[in-house]
N, C-alpha and C positions, 0 to 999 in steps of 0.2 A: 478879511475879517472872518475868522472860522468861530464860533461857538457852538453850545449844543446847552439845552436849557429844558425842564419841565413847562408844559402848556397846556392851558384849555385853550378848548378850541369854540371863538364867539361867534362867526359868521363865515357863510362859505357862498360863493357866486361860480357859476360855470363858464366857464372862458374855452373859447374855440371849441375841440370837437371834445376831448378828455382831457382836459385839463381843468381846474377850478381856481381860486383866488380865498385863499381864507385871511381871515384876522385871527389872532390868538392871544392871549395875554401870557405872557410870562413871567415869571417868577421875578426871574433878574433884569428884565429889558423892559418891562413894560406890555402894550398894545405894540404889535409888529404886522404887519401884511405880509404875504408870501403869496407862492404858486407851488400847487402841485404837478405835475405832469402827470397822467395816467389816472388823476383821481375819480370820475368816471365809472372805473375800470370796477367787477364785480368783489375784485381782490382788497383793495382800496377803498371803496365804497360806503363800506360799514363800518369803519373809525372815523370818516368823517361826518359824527354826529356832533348837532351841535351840545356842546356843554359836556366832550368828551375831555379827559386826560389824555397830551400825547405829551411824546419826548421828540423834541427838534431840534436836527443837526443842521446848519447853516455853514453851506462852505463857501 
């Protein structure tokens, strides 16, 4: 199941060392849960605020 969809992003939890767990609401799908890898990271960090705009690819 590949899509890719606009999102806010509604809640984020930190999972092992860099990685996090967000919920997002989508356009098309609804409330979806994911993981980030690397989210953490200084690069990544600062999109994941909450009540941002992101775009997500799900492969």
């Amino acid at each position: 199941m590949n899509w890719e969809d606009e999102c806010y992003l509604l809640s984020k939890r930190k999972f092992r060392e860099n990685a996090n767990i967000i919920n997002v609401f989508t356009l098309n799908k609804g409330k979806i849960a994911g993981i980030v890898y690397g989210g953490n990271s200084r690069k990544i960090r600062n999109y994941l605020q909450i009540s941002n705009k992101l775009f997500v690819l799900i492969i």
